[in-house]
N, C-alpha and C positions, 0 to 999 in steps of 0.2 A: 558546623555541619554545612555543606554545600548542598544548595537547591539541583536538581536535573531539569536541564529545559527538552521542551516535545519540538521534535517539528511535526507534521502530518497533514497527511491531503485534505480538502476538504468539498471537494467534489465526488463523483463516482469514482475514484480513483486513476492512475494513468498523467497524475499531474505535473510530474516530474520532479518526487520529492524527493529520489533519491540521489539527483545531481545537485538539490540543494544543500542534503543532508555530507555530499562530501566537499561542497564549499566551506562549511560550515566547519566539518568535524575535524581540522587541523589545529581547534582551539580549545578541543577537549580530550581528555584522559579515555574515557571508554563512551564508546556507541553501542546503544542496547536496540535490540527490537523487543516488541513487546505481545507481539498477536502477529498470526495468519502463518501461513506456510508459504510452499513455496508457487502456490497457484500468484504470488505476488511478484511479478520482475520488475526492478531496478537498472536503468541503463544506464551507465555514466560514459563519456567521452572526455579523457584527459590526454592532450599531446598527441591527439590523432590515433590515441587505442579507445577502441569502445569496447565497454564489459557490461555484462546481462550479469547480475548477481540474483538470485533468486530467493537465497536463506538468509546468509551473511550480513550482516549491518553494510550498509553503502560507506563509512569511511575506511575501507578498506585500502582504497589507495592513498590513502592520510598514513604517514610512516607513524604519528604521536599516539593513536587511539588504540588500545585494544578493543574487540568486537565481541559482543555477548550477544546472546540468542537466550532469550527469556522464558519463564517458564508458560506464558501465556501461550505460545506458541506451538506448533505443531508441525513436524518434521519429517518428510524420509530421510533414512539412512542413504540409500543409495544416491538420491539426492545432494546431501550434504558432502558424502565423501567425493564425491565425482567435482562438486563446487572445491570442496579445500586441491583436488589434483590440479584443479586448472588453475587456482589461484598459486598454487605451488611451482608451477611450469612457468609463472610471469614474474618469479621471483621474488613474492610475498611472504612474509615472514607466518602462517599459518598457525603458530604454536601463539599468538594475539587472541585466537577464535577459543570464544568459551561457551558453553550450553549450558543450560540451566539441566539441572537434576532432575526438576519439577516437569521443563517441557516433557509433550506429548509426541509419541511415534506413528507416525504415519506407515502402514504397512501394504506390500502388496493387494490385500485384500479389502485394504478401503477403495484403492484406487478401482479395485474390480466394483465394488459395489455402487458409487458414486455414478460410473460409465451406465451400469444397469437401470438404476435408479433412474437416469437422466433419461434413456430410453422407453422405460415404463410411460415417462410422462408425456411421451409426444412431443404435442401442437404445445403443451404449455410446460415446457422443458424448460429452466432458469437459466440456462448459458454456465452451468460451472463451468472448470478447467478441467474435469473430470483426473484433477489428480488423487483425490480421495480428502479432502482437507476434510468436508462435509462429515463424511462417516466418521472422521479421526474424532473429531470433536462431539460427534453423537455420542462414541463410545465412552470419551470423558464425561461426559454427564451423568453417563448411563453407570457411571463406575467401574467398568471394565477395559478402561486405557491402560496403555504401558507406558509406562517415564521412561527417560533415559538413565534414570534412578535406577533403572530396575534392570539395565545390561554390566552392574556389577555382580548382579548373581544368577547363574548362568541357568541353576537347577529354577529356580525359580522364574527365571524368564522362561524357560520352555513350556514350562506347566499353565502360564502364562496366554502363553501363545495358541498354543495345541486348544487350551478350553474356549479362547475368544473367536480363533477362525472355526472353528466343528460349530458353533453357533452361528455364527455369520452363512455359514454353509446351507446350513438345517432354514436358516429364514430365506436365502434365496437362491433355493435349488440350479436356479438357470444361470445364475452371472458365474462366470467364468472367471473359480474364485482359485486360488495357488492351492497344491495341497498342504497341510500342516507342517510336514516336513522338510518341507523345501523353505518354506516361509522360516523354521527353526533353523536350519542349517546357514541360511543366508545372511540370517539376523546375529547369529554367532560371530560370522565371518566377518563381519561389518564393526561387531562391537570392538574387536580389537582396536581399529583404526579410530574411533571415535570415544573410545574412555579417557586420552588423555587430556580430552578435551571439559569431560565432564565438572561442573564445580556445583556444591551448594549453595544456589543461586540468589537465597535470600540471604544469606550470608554475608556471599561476593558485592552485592551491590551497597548494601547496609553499610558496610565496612567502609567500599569506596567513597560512598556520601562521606558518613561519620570523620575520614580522613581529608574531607576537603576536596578530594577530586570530582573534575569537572565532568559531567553526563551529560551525554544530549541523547534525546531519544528518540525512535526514527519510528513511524509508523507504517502500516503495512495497507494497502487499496486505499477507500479514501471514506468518512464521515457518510456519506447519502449511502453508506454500503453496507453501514454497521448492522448489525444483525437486530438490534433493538432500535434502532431510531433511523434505519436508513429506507428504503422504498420497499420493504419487505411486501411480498414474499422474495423479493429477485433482490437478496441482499445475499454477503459474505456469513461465514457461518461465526464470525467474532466480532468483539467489539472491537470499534476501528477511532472513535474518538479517545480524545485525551481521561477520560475517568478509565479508560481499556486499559492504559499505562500503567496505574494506579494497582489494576490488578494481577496486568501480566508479568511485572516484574515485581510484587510483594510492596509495593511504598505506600506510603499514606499521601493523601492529597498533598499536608502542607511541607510535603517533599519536591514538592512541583514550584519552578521554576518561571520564565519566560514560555508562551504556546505560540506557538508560529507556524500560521496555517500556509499551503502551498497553494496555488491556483493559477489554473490555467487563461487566459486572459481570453477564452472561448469555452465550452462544455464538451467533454465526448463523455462517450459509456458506450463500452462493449458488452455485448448479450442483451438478454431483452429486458423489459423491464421500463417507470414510465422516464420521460425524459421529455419535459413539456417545451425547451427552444431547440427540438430536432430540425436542421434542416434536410429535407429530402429532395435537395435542386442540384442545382450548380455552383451552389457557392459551399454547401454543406459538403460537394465531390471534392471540391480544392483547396477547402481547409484539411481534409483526408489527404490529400496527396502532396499537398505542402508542407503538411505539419506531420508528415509522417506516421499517421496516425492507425499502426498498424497493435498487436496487443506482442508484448516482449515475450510471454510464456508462450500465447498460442499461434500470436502471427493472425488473427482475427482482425479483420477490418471495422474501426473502432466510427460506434453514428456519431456525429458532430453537431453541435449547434452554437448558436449565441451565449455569450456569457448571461448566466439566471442570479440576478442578484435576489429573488424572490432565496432562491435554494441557500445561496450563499448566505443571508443575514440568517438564515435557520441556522447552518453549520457554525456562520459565527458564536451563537450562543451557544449550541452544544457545547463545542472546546471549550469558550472563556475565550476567545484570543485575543495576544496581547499584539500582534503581528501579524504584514502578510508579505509574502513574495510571491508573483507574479511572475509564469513564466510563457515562454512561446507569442511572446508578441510580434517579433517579426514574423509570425506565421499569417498575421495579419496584414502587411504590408503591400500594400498595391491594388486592397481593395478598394472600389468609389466610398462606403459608409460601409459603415460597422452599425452594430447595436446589441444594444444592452435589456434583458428582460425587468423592467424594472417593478411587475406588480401581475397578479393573476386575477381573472374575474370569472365566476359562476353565472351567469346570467345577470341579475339587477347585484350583486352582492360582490363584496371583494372578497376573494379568497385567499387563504396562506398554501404552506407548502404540503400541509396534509392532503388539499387536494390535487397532487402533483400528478394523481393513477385518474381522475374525472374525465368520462370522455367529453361534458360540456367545458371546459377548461380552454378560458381565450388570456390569450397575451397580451399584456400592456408592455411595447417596446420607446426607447427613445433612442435616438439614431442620432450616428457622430459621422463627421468626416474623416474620410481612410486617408492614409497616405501613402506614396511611391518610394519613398528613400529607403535604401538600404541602409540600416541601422546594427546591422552588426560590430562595427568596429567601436559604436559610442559605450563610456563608460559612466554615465551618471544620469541620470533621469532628466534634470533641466539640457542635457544636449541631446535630447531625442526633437525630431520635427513637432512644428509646434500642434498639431491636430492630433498625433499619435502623446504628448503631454494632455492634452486636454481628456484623452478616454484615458490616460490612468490615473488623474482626478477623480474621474465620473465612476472608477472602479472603486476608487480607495472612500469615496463619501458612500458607494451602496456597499462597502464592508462595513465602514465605522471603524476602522483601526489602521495606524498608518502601516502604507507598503514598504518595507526597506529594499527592496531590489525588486528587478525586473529581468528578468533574463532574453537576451537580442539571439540566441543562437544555441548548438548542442554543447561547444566549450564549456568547460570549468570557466574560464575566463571572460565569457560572454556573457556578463550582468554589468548593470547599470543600478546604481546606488544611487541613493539620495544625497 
């Protein structure tokens, strides 16, 4: 039986784990996700196309993997079909793309409620993506989700339907929520297109392992977001570290493989919520505008700060990891000094990352020399400049685990290995 290795972010997400996860996935049989929807985008740039993937596992442009969508997870229909037309039209083989039974349906009517929801709250609004992941996953708690299990039978998904939106209705009069029957007519329309997709998910994966074949699995936003350990309340509605895997595609732990955490060689986080090396200057505007730092689903302009190795040794332990890649370094290039948050202080007292929301919460930083050189073309870590080597030392000793690559650029082909 073959172990499944994780990749996943391990900051507020945004870290670029889905260009690593298609570096990667040309050496594996299936790429599963395991958690979130589609409030998660995936950018990859190969050969000068760039693709926004929102559902889909990121090796998609890996001709080896098929791609599975896990039951952890949580989906619009119209979403995903719209995602398989486009990948359809750039000549991807789409019959790779597999659902899990067990995933959950994201409906018009979450979407409506999530946008409501967020409006009730004002001033202290979380920044969802107001795609409805929120509610979807309320509902599953709540007992009242729909599987993709449940667009094999047609009578029973309307009954379905009809009982969950007339309650959704009845709790919030004012959001402008679809009527029943449109939400049933569309959801019919839709299931055609995506039953041949459907597989018994605990099955499909079991099997694969039990056969030897190779899994990597891709996670979805990043660690500091996860719903139980991340800066809650202004966290993602699922578990987004590696035990998340474990659930959202049915394995047991000692199914688990290599963990290999993604990281940005700086901090963003889009929406609100704490983020203790925000920069609010000039340097924090031209890490945003160099580093592109815009959000893929919403086009949100993403706050930026110094890398926080206070955050990062926290996410270290949550996953386990066994690994890290580093990306977006040359978004650093051409600054005088860099630096690194290496410790948090309460007044006389050190603090950890619990206190990351304190408003007395001060920085311990230690400051590197920046460098000028374009480093996009280098392919191995000892041929980066020698000041831009010394800060990914200084990152890999405040990880505790070694970096296997570094990414100089948006290419596939832009990392530098050890």
């Amino acid at each position: 039986m073959s172990k499944a290795d994780i990749i996943l972010g391990i900051q507020w997400g945004d870290e670029g784990k889905g260009r690593v996860v298609d570096l990667y996935a040309g050496d594996y049989d299936i790429v599963a996700r395991f958690g979130g929807g589609d409030n998660a985008g995936h950018t990859l740039v190969v050969g000068g196309r760039k693709l926004a993937l929102r559902i889909v596992p990121s090796g998609v442009l890996q001709d080896r993997p098929e791609l599975f969508i896990g039951g952890g997870t949580v989906v619009s229909l119209t979403g995903l079909v719209a995602e398989l037309d486009m990948l359809a039209e750039i000549g991807v083989d789409v019959s790779r793309i597999k659902v899990s039974d067990r995933a959950h349906i994201v409906f018009p009517y979450h979407a409506a409620l999530d946008r409501a929801g967020e409006a009730a709250r004002g001033d202290a609004a979380l920044g969802t993506t107001g795609r409805g992941i929120g509610p979807a996953y309320t509902d599953k708690a709540a007992r009242a989700g729909i599987t993709f299990g449940d667009l094999r039978d047609g009578t029973t998904l309307q009954r379905k339907i009809e009982s969950t939106a007339r309650a959704h209705a009845a709790q919030f009069p004012d959001a402008d929520v679809p009527a029943p029957a449109e939400v049933v007519a569309e959801t019919l329309a839709l299931a055609t297109r995506v039953l041949p997709h459907i597989v018994d998910g605990v099955t499909y994966i079991h099997e694969a392992l039990e056969a030897g074949r190779f899994v990597l699995i891709e996670g979805a936003q990043g660690t500091l977001l996860d719903v139980g350990y991340g800066t809650y309340p202004y966290v993602t509605s699922s578990h987004t570290i590696a035990g998340g895997a474990c659930i959202g595609l049915g394995i047991g732990p000692t199914a688990i493989g290599r963990v290999i955490g993604v990281v940005k060689a700086y901090c963003t986080r889009v929406g609100a919520g704490p983020f203790p090396s925000e920069l609010s200057d000039a340097t924090g505007a031209r890490l945003r505008e160099r580093g592109g730092e815009f959000g893929t689903v919403t086009g949100r302009p993403r706050r930026c700060g110094w890398f926080d190795a206070v955050a990062a040794r926290y996410a270290v332990r949550l996953n386990g990891l066994s690994s890290a890649v580093v990306t977006k370094l040359d978004v650093l290039s051409g600054l005088d000094r860099v630096a690194i948050v290496t410790g948090y202080r309460v007044g006389s007292r050190s603090a950890g990352f619990s206190d990351a929301a304190n408003p007395a919460l001060e920085l311990e930083l230690e400051w590197y020399d920046g460098w000028t050189e374009d480093v996009s073309a280098l392919r191995t870590i000892g041929a980066l400049p020698r000041a831009a080597q010394r800060y990914v030392d200084a990152l890999e000793r405040a990880l505790d685990v070694p970096i296997d690559a570094v990414s100089l650029g948006p290419e596939r082909s832009e990392f530098a290995v050890r």
